[in-house]
Legacy VTK file of the C-alpha trace (Angstrom):
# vtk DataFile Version 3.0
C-alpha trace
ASCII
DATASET POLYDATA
POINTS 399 float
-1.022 15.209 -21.942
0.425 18.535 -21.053
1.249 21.346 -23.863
2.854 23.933 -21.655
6.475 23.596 -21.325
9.154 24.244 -18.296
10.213 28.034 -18.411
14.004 28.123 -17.992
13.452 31.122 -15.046
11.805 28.380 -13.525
14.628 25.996 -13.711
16.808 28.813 -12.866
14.775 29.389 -9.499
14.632 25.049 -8.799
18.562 26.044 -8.396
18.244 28.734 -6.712
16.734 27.189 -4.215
18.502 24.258 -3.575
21.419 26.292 -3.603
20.047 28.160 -0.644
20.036 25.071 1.080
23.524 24.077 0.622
24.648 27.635 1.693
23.174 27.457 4.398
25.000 23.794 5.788
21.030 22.243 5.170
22.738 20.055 2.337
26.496 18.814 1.586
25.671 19.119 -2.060
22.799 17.944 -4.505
22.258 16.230 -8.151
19.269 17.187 -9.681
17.471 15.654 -13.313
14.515 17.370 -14.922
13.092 15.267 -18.059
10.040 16.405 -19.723
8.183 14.825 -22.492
11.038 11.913 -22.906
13.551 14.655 -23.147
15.984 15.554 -20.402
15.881 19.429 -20.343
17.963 20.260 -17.106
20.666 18.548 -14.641
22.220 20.478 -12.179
25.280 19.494 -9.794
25.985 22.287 -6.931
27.979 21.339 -4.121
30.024 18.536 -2.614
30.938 15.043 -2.092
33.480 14.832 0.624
32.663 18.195 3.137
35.987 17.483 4.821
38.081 17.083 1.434
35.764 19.779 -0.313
35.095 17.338 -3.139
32.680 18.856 -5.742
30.076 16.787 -6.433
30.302 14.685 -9.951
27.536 14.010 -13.123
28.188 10.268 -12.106
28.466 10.456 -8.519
27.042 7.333 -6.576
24.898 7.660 -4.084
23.027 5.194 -1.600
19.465 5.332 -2.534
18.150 3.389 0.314
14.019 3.184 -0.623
14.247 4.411 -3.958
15.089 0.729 -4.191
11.499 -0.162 -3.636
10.349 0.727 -6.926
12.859 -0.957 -8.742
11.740 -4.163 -6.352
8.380 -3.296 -7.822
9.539 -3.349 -11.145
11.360 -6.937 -10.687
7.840 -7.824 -9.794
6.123 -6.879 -12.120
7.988 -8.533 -14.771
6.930 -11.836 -12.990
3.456 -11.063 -13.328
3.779 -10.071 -16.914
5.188 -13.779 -17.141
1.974 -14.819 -15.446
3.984 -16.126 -11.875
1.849 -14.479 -9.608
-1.163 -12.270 -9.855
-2.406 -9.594 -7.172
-4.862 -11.682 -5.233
-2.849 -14.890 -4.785
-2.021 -15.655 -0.853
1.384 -14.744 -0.212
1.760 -18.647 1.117
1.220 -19.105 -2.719
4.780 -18.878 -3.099
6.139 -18.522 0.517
4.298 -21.589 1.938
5.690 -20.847 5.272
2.756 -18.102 5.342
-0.137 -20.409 5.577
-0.711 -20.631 9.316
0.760 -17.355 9.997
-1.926 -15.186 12.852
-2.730 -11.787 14.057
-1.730 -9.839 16.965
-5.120 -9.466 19.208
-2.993 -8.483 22.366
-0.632 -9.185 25.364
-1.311 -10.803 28.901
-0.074 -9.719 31.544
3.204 -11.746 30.961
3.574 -10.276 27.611
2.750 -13.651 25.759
0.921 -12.717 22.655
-2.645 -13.350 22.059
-3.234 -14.258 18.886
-6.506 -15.244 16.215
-6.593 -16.252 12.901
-6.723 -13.999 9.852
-10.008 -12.390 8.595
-8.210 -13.804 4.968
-4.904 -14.971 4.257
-2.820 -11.444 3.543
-2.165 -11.304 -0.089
0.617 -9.928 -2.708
-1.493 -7.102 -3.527
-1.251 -6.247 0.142
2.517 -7.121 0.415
3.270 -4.938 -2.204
1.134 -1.653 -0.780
2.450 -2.230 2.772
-1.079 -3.288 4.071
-0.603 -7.353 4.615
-0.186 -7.137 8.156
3.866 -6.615 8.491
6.134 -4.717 10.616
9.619 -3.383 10.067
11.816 -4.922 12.507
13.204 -1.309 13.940
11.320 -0.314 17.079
11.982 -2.470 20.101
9.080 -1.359 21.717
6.544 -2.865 19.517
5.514 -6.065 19.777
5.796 -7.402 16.184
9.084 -5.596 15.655
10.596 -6.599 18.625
9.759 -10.084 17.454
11.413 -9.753 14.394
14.617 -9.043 16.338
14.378 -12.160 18.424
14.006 -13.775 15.315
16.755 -12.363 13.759
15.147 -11.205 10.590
18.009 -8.690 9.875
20.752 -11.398 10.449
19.020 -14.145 8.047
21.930 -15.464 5.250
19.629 -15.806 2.781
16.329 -13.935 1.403
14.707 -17.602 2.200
15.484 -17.838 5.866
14.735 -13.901 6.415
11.045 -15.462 4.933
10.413 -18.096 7.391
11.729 -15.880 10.293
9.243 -13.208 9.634
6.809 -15.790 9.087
7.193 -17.281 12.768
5.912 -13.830 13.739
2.180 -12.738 13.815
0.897 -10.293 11.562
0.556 -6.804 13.699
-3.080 -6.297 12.497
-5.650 -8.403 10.018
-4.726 -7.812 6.364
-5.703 -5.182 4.195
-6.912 -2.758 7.351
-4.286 -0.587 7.908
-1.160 0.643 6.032
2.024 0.165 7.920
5.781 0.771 6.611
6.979 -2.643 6.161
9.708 -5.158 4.968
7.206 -6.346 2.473
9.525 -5.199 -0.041
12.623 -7.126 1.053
10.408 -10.009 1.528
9.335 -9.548 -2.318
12.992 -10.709 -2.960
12.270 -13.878 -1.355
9.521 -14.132 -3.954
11.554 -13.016 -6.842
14.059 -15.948 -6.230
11.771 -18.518 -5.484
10.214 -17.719 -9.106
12.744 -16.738 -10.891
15.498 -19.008 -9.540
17.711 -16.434 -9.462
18.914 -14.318 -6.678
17.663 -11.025 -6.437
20.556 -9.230 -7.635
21.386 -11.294 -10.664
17.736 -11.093 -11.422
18.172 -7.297 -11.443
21.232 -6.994 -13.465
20.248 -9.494 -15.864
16.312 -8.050 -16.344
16.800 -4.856 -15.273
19.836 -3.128 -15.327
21.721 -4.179 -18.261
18.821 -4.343 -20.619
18.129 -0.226 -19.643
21.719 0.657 -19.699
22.093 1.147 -15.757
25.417 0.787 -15.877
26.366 1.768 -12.212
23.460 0.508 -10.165
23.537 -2.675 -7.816
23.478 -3.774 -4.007
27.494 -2.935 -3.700
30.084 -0.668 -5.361
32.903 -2.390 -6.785
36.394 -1.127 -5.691
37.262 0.138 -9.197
34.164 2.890 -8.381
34.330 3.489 -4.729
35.970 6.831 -5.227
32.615 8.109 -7.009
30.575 7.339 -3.718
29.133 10.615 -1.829
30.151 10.327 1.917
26.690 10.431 3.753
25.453 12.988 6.301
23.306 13.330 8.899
22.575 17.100 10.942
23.809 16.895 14.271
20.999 18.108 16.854
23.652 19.416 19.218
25.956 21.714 16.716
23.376 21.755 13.846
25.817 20.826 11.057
26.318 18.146 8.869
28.559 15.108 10.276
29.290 11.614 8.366
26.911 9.282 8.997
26.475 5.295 9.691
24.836 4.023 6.288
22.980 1.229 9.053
21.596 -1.586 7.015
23.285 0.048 3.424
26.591 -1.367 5.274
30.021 0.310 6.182
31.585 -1.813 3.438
30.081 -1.012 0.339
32.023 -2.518 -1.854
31.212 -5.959 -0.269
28.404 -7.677 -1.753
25.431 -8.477 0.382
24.970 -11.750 1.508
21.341 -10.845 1.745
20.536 -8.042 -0.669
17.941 -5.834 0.652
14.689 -5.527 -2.100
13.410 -2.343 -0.095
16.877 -0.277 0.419
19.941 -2.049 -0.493
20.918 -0.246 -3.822
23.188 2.232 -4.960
22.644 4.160 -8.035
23.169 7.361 -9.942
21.508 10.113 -11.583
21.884 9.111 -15.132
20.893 5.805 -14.357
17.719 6.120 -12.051
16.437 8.535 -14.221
16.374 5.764 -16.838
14.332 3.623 -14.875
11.846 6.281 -13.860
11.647 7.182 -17.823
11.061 3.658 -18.624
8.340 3.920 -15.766
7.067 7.000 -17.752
6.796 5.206 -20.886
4.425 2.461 -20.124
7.719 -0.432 -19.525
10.074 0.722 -22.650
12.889 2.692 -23.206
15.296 3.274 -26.362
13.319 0.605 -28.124
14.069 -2.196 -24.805
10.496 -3.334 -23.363
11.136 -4.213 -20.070
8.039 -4.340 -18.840
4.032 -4.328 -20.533
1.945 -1.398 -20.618
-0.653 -3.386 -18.418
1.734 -3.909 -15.807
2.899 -0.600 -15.364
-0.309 0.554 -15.048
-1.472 -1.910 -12.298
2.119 -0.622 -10.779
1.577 2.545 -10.741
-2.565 2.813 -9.914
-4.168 3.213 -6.355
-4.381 0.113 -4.262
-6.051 1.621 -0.748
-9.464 1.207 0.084
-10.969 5.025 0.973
-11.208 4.222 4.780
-7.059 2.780 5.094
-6.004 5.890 2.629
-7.838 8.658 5.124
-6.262 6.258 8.368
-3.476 9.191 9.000
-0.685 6.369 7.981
2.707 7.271 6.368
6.221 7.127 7.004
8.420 10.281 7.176
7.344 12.685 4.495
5.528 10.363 2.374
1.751 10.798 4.359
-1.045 8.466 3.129
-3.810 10.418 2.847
-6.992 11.275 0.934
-5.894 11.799 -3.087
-2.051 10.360 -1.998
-2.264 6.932 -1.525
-0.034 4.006 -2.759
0.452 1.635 -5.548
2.944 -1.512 -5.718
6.255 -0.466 -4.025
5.471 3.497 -4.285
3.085 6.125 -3.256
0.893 7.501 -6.249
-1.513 10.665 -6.413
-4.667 9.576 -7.086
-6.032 13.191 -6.244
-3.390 15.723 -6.466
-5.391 18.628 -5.761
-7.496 16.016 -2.690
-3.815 15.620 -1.573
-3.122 19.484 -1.465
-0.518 19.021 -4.530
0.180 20.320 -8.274
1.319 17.138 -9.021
-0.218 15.359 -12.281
-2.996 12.915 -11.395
-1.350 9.430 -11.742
2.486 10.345 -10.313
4.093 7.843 -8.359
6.969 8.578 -6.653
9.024 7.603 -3.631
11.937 8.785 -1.712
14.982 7.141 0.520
16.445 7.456 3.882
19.871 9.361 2.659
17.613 12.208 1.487
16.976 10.998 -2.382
13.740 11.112 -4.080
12.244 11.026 -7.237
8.506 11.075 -9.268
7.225 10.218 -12.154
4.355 12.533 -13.577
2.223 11.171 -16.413
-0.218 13.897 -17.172
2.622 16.588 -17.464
5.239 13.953 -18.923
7.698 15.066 -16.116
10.653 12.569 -14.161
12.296 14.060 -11.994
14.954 12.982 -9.890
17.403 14.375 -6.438
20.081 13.066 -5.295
21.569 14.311 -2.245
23.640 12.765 0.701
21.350 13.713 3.702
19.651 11.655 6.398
16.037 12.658 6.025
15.152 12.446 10.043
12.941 14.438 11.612
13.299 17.970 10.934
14.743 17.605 7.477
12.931 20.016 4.366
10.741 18.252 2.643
12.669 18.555 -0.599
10.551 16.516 -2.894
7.832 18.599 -2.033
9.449 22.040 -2.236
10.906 21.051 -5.640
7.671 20.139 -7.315
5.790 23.285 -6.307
8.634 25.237 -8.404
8.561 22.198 -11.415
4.519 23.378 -10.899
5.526 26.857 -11.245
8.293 26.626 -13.766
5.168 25.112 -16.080
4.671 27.805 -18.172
LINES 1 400
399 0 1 2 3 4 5 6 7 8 9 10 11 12 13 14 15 16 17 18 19 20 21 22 23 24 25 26 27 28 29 30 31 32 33 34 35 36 37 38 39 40 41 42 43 44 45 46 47 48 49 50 51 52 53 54 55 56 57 58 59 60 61 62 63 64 65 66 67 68 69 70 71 72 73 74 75 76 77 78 79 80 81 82 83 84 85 86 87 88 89 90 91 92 93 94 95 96 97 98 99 100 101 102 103 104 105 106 107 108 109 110 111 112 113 114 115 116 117 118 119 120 121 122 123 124 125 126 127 128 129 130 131 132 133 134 135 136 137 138 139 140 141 142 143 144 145 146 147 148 149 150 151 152 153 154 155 156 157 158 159 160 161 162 163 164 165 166 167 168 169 170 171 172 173 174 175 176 177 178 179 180 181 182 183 184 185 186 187 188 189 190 191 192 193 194 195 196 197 198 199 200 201 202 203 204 205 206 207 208 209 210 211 212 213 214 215 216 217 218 219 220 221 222 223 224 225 226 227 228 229 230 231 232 233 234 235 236 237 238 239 240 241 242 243 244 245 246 247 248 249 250 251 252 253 254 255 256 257 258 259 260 261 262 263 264 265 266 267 268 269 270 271 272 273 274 275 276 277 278 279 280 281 282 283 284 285 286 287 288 289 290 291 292 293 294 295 296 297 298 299 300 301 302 303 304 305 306 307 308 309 310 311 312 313 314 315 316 317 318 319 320 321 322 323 324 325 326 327 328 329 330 331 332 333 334 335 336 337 338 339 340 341 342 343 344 345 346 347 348 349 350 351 352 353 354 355 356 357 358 359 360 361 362 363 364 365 366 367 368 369 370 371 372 373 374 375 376 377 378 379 380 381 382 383 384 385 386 387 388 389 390 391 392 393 394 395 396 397 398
């Protein structure tokens, strides 16, 4: 474990610089947590909500955290296993059955019919939960797999059950376990999570999750009571380069409503208080404040390495998070396996993810760091990498 300590001119310049960014119309506004050794040592809140109302930003704003939810799928998991449901290697038709005959994308005739073969071996949880079982994510209508999610209506399923055997009735885009592809494999988890749980993926949250950690304003919608505290998302226009509201897609226009589906890999909304006490409990081997919510053992198999050499070096990722040598992935997040391999001062061993409204978040174990950002920005192309350029100063604020 690390003895140096975070300077507070380092702090001071992590500020700085996301102040910058706000001044110069790169960011509405931005939360930001720094915890080190189990002790939170610096927040900041700069900038705004509402643009158009000139809100200020808020301690307990909301925000849409889109990805971030993955981890906290992961986490739901993981408790599971701890219970001795499932373990890594089991077939995914385990528990889904409707996976047992599913095949693998070979090719397309001249018609466009798929050509199809049998899997090299049945794709597994351990590859569902590093986004290497063979699945697509049902957004780009010109690829194949994708495009057959959408004539399956995946996205329009009622129920975490049917959105299972739709995907199911679609091959797998290659065999398991040889590539890494961005995936629904974590929404599909929360078909798993009720099947063995029998509960549905949000109650299981609350219930095992949530309340037991003191997360008192995270869930899959924002009740009405609370909708005032939600940050009004942004994306940069390409024409006028400024911010303008943005569609929240999938997250829903009515947040307040409760999902009929709710989405395991980007349906939650949280805050900073309350993330950061997930990623602490993350940091602390499954407890916090004396509440084990998860074992030692399972965080560890959570938050360890899952690629083979050859699918980590592949060139795969997915916006700024880049598979690569020393960066590849764990169950539902990216981990650094080599920081320095990976061209990072990370901590070996930090896992870490980020979402599509611009929020991210890591969890460092060698220098006993969380950190967490919250901001209101669609991260398309062209947007800074901001978990990046805020660990290089965490690096340098390390004394």
């Amino acid at each position: 474990m690390s003895g140096r300590e975070l300077s507070p001119e380092g702090l001071a310049r992590l500020d700085a610089r996301i102040g910058r960014y706000i001044a110069d119309g790169e960011l509405a506004g931005a939360l930001l947590l720094v915890a080190h050794k189990g002790r939170v040592v610096h927040t900041s809140v700069q900038g705004l909500k509402d643009l158009s109302r000139g809100e200020p930003l808020a301690h307990d704003t909301i925000f849409r955290i889109f990805s971030m939810t993955k981890p906290v799928t992961g986490a739901a998991m993981m408790i599971l296993f701890d219970e001795g449901k499932w373990s890594p290697d089991d077939p995914i038709a385990r528990h889904l059955p409707e996976f047992a005959d599913v095949e693998v994308l070979v090719s397309r005739d001249a018609e466009g019919h798929m050509i199809v073969e049998p899997p090299a071996h049945p794709p597994t949880i351990r590859e569902l939960m590093t986004h290497t079982a063979g699945l697509g994510y049902g957004f780009d209508p010109n690829d194949p797999i994708d495009a057959g999610y959408m004539g399956a209506g995946v996205w329009t399923s009622s129920n975490l059950a049917e959105f299972s055997r739709r995907i199911a009735s679609v091959p797998l885009a290659y065999q398991p376990g040889t590539r890494w592809r961005y995936s629904l494999s974590m929404d599909l988890q929360g078909a798993i999570i009720e099947k063995l749980s029998g509960m549905s993926l949000a109650d299981f949250m609350r219930t095992r999750i949530f309340e037991p950690l003191g997360m008192v304003d995270t869930g899959f919608h924002v009740p009405e009571e609370k909708l005032p505290r939600l940050a009004t998302l942004y994306r940069m226009s390409n024409s006028s380069k400024t911010l303008k509201v943005s569609a929240p897609g999938l997250n829903r226009n009515e947040p307040h409503v409760p999902p009929k589906m709710a989405g395991g890999g980007g349906g939650l909304f949280s805050t900073l208080d309350d993330y950061y006490r997930f990623a602490q409990m993350i940091l602390n081997k499954g407890e916090l404040d004396g509440v084990r919510v998860l074992s030692p053992q399972a965080v560890t198999l959570m938050t360890s390495n899952h690629l083979a050499d050859d699918v980590q070096s592949g060139g795969y990722g997915v916006g700024h998070q880049q598979i690569r040598p020393g960066y590849g992935h764990g169950f539902d997040g990216a981990v650094f396996n080599d920081p320095a391999a990976a061209g990072s001062r990370v901590g070996r061993g930090t896992y870490q993810w980020d979402g599509a409204g611009g929020t991210w978040f890591w969890v460092d174990p060698e220098n006993e760091i969380v950190f967490v950002g919250l901001i209101q920005r669609m991260a398309l192309e062209g947007s800074p990498h901001f978990q990046a350029v805020t660990q290089e100063l965490i690096a340098d604020a390390l004394a």
